[in-house]
C-alpha positions in Angstrom: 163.4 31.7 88.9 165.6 35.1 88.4 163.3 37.8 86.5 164.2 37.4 82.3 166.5 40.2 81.6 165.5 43.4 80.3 162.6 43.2 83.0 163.2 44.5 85.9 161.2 43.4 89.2 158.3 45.4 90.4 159.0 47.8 93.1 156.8 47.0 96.2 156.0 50.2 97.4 156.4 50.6 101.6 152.7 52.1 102.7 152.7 54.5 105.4 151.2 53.8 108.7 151.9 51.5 111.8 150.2 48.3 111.5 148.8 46.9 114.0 145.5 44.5 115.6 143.1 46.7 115.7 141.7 49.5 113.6 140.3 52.8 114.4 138.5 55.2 112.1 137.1 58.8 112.5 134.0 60.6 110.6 135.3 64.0 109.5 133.4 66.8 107.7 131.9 70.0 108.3 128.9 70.7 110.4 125.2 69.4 109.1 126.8 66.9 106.6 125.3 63.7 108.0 128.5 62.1 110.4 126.4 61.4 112.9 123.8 59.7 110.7 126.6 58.0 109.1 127.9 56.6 112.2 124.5 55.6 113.7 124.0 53.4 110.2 127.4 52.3 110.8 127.1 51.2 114.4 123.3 50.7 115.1 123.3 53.6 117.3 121.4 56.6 118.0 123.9 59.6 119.1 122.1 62.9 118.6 122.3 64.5 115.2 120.5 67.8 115.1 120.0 70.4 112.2 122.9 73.0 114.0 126.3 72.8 114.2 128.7 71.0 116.8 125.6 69.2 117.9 128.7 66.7 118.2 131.2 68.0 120.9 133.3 64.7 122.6 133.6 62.3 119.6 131.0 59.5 120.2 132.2 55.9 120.2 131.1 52.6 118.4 133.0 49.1 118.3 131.7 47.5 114.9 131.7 43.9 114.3 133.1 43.2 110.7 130.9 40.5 108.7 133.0 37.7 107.4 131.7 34.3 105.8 135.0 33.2 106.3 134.8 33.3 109.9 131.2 31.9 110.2 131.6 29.0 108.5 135.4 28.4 110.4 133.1 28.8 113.9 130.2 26.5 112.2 133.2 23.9 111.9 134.6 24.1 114.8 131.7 25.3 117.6 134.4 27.3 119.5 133.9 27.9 123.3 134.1 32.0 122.7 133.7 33.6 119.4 135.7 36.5 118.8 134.6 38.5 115.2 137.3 41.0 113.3 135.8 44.7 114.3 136.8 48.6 113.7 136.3 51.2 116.1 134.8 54.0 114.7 134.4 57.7 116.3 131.8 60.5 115.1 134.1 63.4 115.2 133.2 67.3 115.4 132.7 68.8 112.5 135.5 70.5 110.8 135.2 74.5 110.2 137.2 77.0 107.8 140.3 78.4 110.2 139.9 75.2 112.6 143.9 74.5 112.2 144.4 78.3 114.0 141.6 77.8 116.3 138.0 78.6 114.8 135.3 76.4 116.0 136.4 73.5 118.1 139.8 74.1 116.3 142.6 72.3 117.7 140.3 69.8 119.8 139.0 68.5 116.6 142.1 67.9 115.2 144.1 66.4 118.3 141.1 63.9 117.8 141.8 63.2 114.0 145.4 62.0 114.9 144.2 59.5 117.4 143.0 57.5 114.6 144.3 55.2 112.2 142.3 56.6 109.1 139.6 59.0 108.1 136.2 58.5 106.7 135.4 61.9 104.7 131.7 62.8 104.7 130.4 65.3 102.0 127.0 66.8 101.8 125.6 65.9 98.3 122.0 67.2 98.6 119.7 69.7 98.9 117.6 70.8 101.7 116.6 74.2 103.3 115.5 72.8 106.3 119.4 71.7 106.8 121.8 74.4 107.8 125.1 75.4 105.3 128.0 76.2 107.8 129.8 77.4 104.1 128.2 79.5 101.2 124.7 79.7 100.6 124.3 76.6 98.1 125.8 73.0 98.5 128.5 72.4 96.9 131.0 68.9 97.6 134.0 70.5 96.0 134.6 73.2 97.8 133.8 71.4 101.3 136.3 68.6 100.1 138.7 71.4 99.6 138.3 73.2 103.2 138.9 70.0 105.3 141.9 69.2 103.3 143.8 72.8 103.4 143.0 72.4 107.3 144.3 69.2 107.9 147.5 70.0 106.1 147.8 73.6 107.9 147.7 71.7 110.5 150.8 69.2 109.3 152.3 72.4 108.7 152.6 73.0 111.8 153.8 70.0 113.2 156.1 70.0 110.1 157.8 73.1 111.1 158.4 72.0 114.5 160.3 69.0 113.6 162.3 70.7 111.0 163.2 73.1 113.7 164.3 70.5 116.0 166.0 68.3 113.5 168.2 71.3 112.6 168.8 72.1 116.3 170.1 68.6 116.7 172.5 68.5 113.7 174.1 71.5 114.8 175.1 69.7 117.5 176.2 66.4 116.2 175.3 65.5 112.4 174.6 62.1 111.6 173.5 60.6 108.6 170.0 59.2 110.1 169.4 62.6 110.8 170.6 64.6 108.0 168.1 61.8 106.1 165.4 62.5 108.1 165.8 66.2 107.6 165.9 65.4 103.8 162.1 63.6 104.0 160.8 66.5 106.6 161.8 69.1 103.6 160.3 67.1 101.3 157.0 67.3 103.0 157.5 70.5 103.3 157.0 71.0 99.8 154.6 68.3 99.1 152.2 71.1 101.2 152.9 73.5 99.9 152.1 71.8 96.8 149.1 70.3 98.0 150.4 67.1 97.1 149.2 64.0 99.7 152.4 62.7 101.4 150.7 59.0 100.7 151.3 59.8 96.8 155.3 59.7 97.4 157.8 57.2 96.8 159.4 56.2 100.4 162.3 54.5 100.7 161.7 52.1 104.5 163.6 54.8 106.2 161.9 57.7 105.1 158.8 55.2 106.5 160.0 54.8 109.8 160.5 58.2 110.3 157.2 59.6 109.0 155.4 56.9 111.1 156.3 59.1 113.9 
């Protein structure tokens, strides 16, 4: 049935991203904040996790099996000859440091590894405990930390940001189109959104805009 006028459909909103069969996630957070705990609770692991920073160097590795009731009871039925179960990957990344997006601490390493993945798990340190080392200030404090991986992780779309502009400029003064005068369009957009500190997620995008941002 057409909608009742004077009520206008909902507008799905396109997500970002490139879907796809599998999943991979990333631990991110500054040093001492418990990743690698996290990720041997998450995987049934034990990768080191000492009381100094970059105890993590080369992100470690963990394919997790996803429970599902669904699926057990759909094997219990059916006694399959090779049971298969939904799983993420998930990868215990180096921690983050202030200045990482020009360099500091494992710097660009860290974030090449970030944009391997499909999606982030944040980890914030919430407690107290002198016999744990503070990489920033001299007291714990979640906000701040929440704040310093964020600025660095868009510095660091900054810079990929600019670079595209650049070429998409270069490009249309050679031949404009209207894909790419479009594209340059969202890429300015961005821009802003940065400087703004606004997540690009937060946006309206149109399936074009989509398709070129999942590049």
């Amino acid at each position: 049935m057409p909608p009742k006028k004077g009520k206008e459909a909902p507008v799905k909103k396109v997500l970002l991203g490139r879907p796809g069969k599998s999943l991979s996630m990333g631990l991110v957070g500054l040093p001492n904040v418990g990743k690698s705990s996290t990720f041997n609770v998450l995987s049934n692991l034990s990768v080191p996790a000492e009381n100094y920073p970059f105890c993590t160097i080369e992100p470690s590795e963990a394919r997790v099996a996803i429970p599902d009731k669904r699926y057990e009871k759909l094997c219990e039925m059916y006694s399959p000859a090779s049971k298969v179960p939904a799983a993420i990957t998930i990868f215990d990344i180096a921690g983050l440091v202030k200045g990482a997006s020009t360099g500091s601490g494992l710097g660009n390493n860290f974030l090449a590894e970030i944009r391997a993945v499909d999606g982030i798990y944040h980890v914030v340190r919430a407690f107290d405990d002198a016999d744990v080392l503070l990489t920033e200030g001299d007291e714990v404090n979640p906000e701040r930390d929440m704040e310093i991986i964020t600025d660095e992780l868009m510095a660091k779309d900054s810079q990929i940001l600019e670079k595209t502009i650049e070429d998409l400029e270069t490009k249309i003064k050679k031949k404009e189109t209207k894909e790419l005068k479009k594209d340059l369009e969202t890429a300015l957009i961005c821009r802003q959104n940065l400087v703004d500190k606004k997540p690009f997620r937060n946006e309206s995008w149109d399936p074009i805009q989509t398709a070129f941002l999942n590049t």
